[in-house]
C-alpha positions, -999 to +999 in steps of 0.1 A: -120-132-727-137-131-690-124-097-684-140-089-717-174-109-704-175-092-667-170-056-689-199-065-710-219-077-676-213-045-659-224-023-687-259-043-693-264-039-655-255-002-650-284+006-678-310-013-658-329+018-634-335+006-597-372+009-596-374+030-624-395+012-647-420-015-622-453-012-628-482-030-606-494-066-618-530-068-631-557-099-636-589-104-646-604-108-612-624-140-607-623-176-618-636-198-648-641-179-678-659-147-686-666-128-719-646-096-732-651-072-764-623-077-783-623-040-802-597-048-834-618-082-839-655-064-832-664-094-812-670-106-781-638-137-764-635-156-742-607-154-718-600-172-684-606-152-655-571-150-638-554-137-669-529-112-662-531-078-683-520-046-687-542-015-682-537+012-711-547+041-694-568+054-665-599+065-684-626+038-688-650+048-711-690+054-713-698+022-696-667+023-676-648-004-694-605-004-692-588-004-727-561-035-712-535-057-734-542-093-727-519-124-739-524-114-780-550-091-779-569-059-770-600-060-746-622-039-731-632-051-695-651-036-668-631-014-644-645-038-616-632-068-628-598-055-633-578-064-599-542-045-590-525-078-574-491-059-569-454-066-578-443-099-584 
């Protein structure tokens, strides 16, 4: 049964690429809270500065606003007040 386990072990860690798939973190830079168009709901929310997101893309558009994923939901938030904070 362990010999089974450690084969099992060694498989799930061989498909895992070394630094293949590590992507930057991102927050909402600032503190307190600040307000965000949320484009699915067509309204503005309210989300604590500090948040971490994810940046969809590099293009910002007319009024230079990032397309990002926050925790359950879409937003569209000034390139200025997205900050890179690295890997974790």
């Amino acid at each position: 049964m362990e010999d089974l386990q450690d084969k099992f072990l060694e498989e799930m860690i061989s498909d895992i690429p070394l630094g293949g798939f590590s992507l930057p973190q991102y927050v909402i830079s600032g503190s307190g809270w600040g307000w965000f168009l949320d484009p699915e709901a067509h309204a503005m929310v309210r989300i604590s500065r500090g948040t971490e997101i994810i940046p969809l893309g590099d293009d910002s558009d007319s009024q230079e606003r990032l397309l990002v994923r926050a925790p359950y939901r879409f937003l569209l938030i000034p390139e200025k007040e997205v900050q890179e904070i690295g890997w974790n």
